[in-house]
C-alpha positions in Angstrom: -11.1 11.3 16.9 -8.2 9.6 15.1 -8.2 5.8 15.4 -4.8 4.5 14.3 -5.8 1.1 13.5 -7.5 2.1 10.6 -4.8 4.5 9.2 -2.0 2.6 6.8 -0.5 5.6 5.8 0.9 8.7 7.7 1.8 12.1 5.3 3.6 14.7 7.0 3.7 17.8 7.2 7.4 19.6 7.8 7.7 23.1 9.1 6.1 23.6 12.6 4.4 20.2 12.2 7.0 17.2 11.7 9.4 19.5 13.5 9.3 23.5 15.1 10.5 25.9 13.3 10.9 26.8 9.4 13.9 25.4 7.8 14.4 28.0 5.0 14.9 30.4 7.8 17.4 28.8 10.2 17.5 26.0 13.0 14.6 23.7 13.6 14.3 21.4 16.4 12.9 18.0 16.0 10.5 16.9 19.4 11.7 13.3 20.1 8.4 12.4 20.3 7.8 13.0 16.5 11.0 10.9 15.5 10.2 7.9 17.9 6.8 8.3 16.7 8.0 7.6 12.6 10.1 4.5 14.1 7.3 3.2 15.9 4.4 3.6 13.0 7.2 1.6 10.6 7.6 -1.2 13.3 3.6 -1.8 13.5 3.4 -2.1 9.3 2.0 1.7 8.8 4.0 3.8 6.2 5.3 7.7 6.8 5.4 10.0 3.5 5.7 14.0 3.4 3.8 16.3 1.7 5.8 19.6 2.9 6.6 23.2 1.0 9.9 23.1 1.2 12.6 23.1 -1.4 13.5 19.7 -1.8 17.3 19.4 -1.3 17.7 21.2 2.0 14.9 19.1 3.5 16.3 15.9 2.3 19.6 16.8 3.7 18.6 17.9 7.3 16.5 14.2 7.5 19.4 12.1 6.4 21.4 14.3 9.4 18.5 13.0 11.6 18.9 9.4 10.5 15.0 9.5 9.1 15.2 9.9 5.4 14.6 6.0 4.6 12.0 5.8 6.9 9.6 7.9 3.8 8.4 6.9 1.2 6.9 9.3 -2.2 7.8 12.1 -0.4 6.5 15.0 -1.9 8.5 18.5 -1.0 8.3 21.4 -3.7 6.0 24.4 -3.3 2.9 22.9 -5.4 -0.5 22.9 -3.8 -1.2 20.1 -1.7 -4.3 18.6 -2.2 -3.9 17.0 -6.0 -0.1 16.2 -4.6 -1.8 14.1 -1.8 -3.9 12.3 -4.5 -1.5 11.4 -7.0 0.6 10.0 -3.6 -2.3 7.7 -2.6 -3.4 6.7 -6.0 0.2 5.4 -6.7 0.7 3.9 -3.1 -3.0 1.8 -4.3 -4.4 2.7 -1.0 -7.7 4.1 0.0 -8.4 7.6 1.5 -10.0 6.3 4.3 -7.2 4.6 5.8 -4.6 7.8 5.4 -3.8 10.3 7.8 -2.6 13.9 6.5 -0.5 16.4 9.0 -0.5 19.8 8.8 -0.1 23.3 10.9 -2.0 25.2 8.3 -6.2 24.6 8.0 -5.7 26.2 5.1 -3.8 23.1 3.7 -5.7 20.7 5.4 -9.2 21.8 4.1 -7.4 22.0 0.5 -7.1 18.1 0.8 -10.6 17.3 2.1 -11.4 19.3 -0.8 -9.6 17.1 -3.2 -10.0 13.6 -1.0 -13.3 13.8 1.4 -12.9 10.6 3.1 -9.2 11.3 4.0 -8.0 12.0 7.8 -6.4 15.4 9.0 -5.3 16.5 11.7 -3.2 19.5 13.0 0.6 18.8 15.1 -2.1 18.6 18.5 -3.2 14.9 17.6 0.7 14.0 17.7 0.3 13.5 21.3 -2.9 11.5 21.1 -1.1 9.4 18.1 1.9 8.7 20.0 -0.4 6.9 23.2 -2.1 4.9 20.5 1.2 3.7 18.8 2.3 3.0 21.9 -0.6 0.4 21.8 -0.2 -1.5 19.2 1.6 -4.7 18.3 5.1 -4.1 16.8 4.7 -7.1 13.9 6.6 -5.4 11.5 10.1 -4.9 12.9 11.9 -6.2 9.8 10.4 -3.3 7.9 8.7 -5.4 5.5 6.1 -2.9 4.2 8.5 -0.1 4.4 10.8 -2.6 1.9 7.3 -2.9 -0.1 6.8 0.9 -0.8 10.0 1.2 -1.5 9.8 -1.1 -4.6 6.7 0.6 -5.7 8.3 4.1 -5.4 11.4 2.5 -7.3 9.2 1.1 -9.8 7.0 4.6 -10.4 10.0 6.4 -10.9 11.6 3.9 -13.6 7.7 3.3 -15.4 8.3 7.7 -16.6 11.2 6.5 -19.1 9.1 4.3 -21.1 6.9 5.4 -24.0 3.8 3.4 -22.7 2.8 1.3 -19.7 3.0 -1.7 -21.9 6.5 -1.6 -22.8 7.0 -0.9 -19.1 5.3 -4.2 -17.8 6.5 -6.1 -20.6 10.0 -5.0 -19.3 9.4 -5.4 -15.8 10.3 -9.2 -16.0 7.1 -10.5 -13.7 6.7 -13.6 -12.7 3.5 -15.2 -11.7 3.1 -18.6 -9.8 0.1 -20.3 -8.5 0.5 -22.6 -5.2 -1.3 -24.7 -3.8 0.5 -25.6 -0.3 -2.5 -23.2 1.2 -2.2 -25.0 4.7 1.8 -23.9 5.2 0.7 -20.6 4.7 -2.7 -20.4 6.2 -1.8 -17.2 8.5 -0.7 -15.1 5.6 -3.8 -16.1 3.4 -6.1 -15.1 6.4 -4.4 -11.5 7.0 -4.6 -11.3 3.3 -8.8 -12.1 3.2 -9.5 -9.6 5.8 -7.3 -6.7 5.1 -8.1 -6.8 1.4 -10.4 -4.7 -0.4 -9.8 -2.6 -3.4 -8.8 -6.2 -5.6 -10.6 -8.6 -3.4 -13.7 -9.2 -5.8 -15.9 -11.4 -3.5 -15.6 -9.7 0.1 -16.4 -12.7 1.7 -14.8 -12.6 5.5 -14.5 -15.6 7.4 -12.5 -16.6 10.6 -9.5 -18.7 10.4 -11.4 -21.9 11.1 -13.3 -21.2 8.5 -10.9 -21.1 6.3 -9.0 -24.0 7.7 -12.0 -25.6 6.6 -12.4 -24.8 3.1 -8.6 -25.7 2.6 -8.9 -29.0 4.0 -12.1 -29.6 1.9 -12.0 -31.9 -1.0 -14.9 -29.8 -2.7 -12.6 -27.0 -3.1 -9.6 -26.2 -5.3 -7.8 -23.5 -3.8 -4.2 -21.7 -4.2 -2.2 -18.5 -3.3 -0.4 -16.7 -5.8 2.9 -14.8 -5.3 4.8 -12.3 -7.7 8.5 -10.9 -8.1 9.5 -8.6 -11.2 12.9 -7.1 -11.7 12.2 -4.7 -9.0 11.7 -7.3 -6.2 10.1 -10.5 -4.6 6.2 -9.4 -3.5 5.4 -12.6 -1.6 2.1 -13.9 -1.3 -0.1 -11.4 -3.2 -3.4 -13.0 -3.8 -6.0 -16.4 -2.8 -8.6 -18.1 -4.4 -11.0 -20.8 -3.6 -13.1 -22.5 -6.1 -16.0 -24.7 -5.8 -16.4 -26.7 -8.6 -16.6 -23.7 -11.6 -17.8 -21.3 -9.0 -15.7 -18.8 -6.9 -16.4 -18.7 -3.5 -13.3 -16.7 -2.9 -11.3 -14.3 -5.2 -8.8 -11.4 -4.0 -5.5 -9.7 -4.2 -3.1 -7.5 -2.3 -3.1 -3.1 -4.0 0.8 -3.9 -3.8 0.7 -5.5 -7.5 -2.3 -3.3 -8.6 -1.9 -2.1 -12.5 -0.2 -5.2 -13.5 -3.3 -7.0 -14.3 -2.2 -9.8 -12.0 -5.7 -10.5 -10.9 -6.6 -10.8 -14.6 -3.9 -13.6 -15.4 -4.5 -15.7 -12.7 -8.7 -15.7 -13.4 -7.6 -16.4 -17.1 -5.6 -19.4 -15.8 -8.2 -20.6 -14.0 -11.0 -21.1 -17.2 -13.1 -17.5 -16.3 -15.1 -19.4 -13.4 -18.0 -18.2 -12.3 -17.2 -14.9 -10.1 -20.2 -12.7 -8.5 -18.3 -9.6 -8.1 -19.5 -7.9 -4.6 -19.0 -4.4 -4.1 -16.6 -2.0 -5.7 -13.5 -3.1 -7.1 -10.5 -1.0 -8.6 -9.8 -3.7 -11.7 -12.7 -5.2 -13.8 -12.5 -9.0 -15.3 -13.1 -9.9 -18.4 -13.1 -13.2 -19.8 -11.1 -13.2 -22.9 -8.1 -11.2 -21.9 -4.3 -13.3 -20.5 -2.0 -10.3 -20.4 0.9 -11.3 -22.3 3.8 -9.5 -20.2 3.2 -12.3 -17.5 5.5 -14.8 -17.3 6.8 -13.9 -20.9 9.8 -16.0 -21.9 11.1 -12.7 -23.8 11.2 -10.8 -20.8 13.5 -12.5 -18.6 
């Protein structure tokens, strides 16, 4: 049973899945259903992607005639296997298989990407249904497209980060810009979401209710700050929260959108290397010598 509060990410399936029929040999027709159902999952924050033999052009052609083509994002259509396709997606996208849902018509393809991710979701074009009455359900608090606009920047940014001879020269290039805040109150609501719904950079795991954390920012025995990011690709908003207690860090986390440029690394250099207990598995280790120098470098911008 598929419960779509925890999926973030939808991959689709084309050919008798996303729509009936095979395009390669004539008409298709697109169930309303299944459209509505891509508008709705972007309006509730939850992304849409393909992973679809197909050849590339002809698919990307007939979604643009349905008005759908922006609404993906790393869209994967060629006549590769699926499953290591589906893992490069989701390790570029920073998210966790757990919390992605993979469409498909054939077992065949579907067992291919348990093989490759265990913990991800699957599902054949009869959960559709089931999908579209949970949608249905859930709070529209993404109507401005927000994450959509997020994916999209990291999609941009993956495609520009082939040109360059090493990820270095890309990050040094990539113009970031790191600030640390300390207004915490203004922006309380955003910091909480953040706490909770982090997990792969969110080093101490420590969930708490929004009182609680009211509490801690209005406490003088804590120094505490939010941290946002924008590089040449785009503004990333607030990315990442800490709380310190004297040299000790109570609380220590950031957002997957900004994973790989050591972000999290900066900001706990800029700090002194506090104390940090690290709790559970994290995707990024800390060290405590280490500033990356592509931050905030006055040559880069």
């Amino acid at each position: 049973m598929i419960d779509i509060k925890t999926i973030k990410l939808v991959i689709w399936d084309l050919d008798d899945t996303f729509w009936r029929g095979t395009l390669s040999e004539g008409e298709i027709q697109l169930p309303e259903e299944n459209a509505q159902l891509v508008k709705d999952l972007t309006d509730c924050g939850i992304i849409n992607s393909i992973c679809s033999k197909n050849d590339f052009g002809p698919a990307k052609v007939k979604l643009q005639d349905l008005g759908l083509w922006d609404y993906f994002v790393f869209p994967s259509i060629n006549w590769d296997g699926k499953g290591s396709q589906i893992q490069d997606k989701i390790d570029k996208m920073a998210l966790r298989p757990v919390n992605v849902l993979f469409l498909d018509d054939n077992p065949s393809n579907l067992g291919e990407a348990k093989h490759y991710l265990p913990e991800i979701q699957v599902g054949g074009p009869e959960i559709i249904g089931e999908l579209v009455a949970q949608t249905q359900s859930l709070e529209k608090k993404d109507i401005q497209h927000k994450r959509l606009k997020q994916y999209k920047v990291l999609e941009e940014k993956d495609v520009a980060s082939r040109t360059y001879a090493s990820n270095e020269d890309f990050l040094y290039d990539s113009h970031i810009q790191v600030n640390i805040h300390h207004d915490c109150l203004d922006n309380i609501q955003r910091i909480h979401e953040l706490l909770m719904r982090s997990n792969q950079l969110n080093y101490t795991k420590n969930r708490i209710d929004i009182e609680a954390l009211e509490a801690i920012l209005r406490s003088p025995e804590y120094e505490c700050g939010y941290v946002t990011v924008t590089d040449r690709f785009g503004d990333y908003g607030i990315v990442g929260f800490y709380a310190m207690k004297g040299k000790r860090l109570e609380h220590f986390l950031f957002s997957c959108r900004t994973m790989g440029q050591k972000i999290e690394q900066w900001v706990y250099a800029q700090l002194g290397f506090p104390e940090l207990e690290v709790v559970g598995e994290v995707r990024t280790r800390l060290n405590k010598t280490e500033c990356p120098g592509w931050i905030n470098n006055e040559s880069s911008g």
